[in-house]
C-alpha positions as CSV (number, residue, x, y, z in Angstrom):
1,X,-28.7,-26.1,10.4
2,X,-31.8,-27.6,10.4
3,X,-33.0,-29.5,7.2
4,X,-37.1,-29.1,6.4
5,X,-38.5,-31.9,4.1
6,X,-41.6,-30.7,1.8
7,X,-44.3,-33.2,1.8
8,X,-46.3,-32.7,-1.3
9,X,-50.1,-33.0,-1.6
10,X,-49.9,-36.4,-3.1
11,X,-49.8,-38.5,0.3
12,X,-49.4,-41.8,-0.1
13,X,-50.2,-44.0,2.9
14,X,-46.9,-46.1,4.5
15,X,-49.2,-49.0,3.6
16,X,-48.7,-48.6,0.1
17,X,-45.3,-47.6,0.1
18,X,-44.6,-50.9,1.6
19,X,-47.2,-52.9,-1.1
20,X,-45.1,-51.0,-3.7
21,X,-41.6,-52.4,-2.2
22,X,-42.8,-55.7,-1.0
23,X,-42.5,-58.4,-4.0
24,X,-38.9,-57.1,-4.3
25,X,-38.3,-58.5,-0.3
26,X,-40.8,-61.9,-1.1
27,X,-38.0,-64.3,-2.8
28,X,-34.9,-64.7,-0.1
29,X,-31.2,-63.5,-1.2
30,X,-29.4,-67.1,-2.6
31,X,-26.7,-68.5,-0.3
32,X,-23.2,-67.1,-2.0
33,X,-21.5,-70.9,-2.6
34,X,-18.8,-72.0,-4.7
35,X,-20.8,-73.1,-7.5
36,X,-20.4,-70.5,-10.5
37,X,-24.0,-71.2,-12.0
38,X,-25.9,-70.2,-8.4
39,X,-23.2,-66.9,-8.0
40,X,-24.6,-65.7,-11.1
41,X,-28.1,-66.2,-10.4
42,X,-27.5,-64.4,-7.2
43,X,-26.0,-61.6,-9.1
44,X,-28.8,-61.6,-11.6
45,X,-31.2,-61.6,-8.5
46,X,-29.3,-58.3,-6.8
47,X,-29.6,-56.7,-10.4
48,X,-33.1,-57.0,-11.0
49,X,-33.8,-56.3,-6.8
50,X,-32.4,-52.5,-7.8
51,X,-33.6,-52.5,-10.7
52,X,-36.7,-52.9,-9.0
53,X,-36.6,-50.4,-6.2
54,X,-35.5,-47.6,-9.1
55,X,-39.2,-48.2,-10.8
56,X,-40.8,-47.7,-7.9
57,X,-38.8,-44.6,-6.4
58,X,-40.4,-42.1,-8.6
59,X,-43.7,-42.7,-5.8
60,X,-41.3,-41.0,-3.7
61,X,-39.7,-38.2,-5.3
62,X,-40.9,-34.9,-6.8
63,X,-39.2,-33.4,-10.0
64,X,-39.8,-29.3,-10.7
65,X,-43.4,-29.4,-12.5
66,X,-41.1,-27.6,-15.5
67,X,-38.9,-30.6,-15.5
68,X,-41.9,-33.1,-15.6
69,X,-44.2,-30.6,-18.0
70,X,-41.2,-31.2,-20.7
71,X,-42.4,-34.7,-21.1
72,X,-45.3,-35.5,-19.2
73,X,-45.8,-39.6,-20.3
74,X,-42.3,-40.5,-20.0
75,X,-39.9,-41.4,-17.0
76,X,-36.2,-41.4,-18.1
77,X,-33.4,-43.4,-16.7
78,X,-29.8,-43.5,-17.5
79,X,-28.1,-45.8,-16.5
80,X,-23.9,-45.0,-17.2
81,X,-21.0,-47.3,-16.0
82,X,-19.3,-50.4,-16.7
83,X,-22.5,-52.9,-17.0
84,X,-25.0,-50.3,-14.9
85,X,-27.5,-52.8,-13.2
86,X,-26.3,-56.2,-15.5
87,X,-28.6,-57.3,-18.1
88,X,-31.4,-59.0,-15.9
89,X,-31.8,-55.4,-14.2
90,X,-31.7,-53.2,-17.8
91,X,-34.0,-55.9,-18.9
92,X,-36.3,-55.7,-16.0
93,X,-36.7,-52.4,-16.7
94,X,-37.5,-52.7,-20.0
95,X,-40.7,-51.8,-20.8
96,X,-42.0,-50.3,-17.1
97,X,-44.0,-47.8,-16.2
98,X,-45.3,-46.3,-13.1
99,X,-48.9,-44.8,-13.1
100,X,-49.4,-43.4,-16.4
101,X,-45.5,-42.4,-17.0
102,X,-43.9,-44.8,-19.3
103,X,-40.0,-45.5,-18.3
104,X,-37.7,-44.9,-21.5
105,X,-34.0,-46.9,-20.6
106,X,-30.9,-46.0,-22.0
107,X,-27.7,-47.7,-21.6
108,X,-25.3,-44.3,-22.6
109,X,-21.4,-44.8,-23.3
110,X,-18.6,-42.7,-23.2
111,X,-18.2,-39.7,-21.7
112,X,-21.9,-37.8,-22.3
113,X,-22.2,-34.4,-22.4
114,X,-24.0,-32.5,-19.3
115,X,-27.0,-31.5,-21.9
116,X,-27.7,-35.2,-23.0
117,X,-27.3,-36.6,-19.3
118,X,-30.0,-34.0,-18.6
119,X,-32.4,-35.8,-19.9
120,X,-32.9,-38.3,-17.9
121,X,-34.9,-37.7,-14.2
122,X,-32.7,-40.8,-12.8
123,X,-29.3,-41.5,-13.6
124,X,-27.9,-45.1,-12.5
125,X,-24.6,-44.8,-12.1
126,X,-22.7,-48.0,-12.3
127,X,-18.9,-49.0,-12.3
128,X,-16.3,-46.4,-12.5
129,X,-13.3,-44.6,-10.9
130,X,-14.1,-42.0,-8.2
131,X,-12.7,-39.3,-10.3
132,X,-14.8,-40.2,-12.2
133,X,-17.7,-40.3,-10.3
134,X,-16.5,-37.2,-8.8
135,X,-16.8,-35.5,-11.7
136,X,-20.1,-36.5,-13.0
137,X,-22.1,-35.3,-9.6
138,X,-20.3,-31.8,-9.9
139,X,-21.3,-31.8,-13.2
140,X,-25.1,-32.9,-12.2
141,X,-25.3,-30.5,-8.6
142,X,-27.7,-28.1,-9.2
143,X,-29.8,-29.8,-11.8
144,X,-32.7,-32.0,-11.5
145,X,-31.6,-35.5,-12.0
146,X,-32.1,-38.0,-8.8
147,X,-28.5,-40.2,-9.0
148,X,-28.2,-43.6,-7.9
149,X,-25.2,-45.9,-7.3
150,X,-23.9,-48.8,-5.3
151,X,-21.0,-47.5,-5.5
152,X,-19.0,-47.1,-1.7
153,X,-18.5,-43.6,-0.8
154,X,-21.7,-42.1,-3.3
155,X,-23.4,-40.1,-1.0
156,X,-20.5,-38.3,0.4
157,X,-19.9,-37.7,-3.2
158,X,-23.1,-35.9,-3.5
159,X,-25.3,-38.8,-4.9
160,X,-28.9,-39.1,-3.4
161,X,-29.1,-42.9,-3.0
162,X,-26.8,-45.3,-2.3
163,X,-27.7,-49.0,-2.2
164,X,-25.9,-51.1,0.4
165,X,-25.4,-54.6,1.2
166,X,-26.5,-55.7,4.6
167,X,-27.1,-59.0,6.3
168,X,-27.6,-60.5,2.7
169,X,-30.2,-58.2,1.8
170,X,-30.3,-55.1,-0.4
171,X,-31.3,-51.8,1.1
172,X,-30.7,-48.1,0.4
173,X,-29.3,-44.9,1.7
174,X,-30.5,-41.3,0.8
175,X,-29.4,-38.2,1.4
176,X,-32.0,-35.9,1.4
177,X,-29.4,-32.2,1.3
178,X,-27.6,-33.9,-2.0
179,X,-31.4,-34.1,-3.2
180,X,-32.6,-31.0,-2.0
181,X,-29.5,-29.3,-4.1
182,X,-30.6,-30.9,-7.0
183,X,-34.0,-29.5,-6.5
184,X,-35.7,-32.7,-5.7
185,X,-38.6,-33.3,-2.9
186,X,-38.1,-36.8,-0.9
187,X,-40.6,-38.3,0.5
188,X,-39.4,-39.3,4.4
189,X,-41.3,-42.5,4.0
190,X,-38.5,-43.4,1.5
191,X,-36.0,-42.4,4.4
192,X,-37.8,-44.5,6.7
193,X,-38.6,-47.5,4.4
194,X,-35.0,-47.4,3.6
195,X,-34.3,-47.8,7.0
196,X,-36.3,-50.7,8.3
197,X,-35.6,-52.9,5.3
């Protein structure tokens, strides 16, 4: 079966995708040592690095204009999990925005309801059991909410990005059919930026 990827009228140019991603690559990974104090900065580092690339994936993805018409100024992002994204990342994205969309972050608990995680246009999904995490994406197929995780295994779960490890540096799977049945539009220079990184 062959997969067909709209491109929407808003083109951005691969230069800018990459002026947009850039700062996050400027500062190298820190050397995992013994020494506790430099293990958690690098952890703090990784946190705010995807932290980072979830403020500037919204460039790349288009919601249903119904979705996006409900709150026009406002971004929302989940995040749900055992310590989603660590503190630096929830506190770099604190207070964000992307053109004129202002990002509103929530840190929810417990076991949500499908009508308040559908709220949010990006759901972070950080530690839990695959049952779990099996349970929340069947819960979430079919409505329009772009999930991200680190989390091994997450795309064949039906999550839309994964972010992986790789040579020290952080880069970032996505599966454009788990998008597509959540009624998103990706961008293939995300695909492509995602793969050259």
């Amino acid at each position: 079966m062959k997969i067909r990827i709209k491109i929407w009228a808003r083109a951005f140019s691969l230069t800018l995708l990459f002026s947009l991603f850039q700062p996050l690559l400027a500062l190298p990974l820190l050397s995992s040592i013994a020494d506790p104090f430099a293990i958690s900065q690098q952890a703090q580092y990784m946190q705010r690095l995807e932290a980072g690339y979830l403020s500037n994936f919204p460039a790349y993805v288009k919601w249903p204009d119904d979705v996006m018409d409900l709150h026009p100024d406002t971004l929302y992002i989940g995040l749900i999990g055992a310590d989603p994204l660590g503190r630096a990342g929830r506190a770099y994205l604190e207070g964000r925005f992307f053109g004129h969309l202002d990002f509103v972050v929530d840190w929810i608990g417990g076991e949500p309801a499908i009508d308040m995680l559908l709220r949010y246009q990006i759901l972070y999904i950080g530690e839990m059991n695959q049952q779990q995490v099996h349970q929340l994406l069947n819960l979430l197929r079919g409505h329009p909410v772009l999930t991200v995780s680190r989390l091994k295994g997450f795309l064949g779960e039906g999550g839309c990005i994964q972010f992986l490890v790789v040579d020290d540096a952080i880069t970032f799977d996505v599966s454009v059919p788990n998008a597509e049945d959540n009624h998103l539009a990706i961008d293939p220079r995300l695909i492509i930026y995602g793969q050259t990184m």
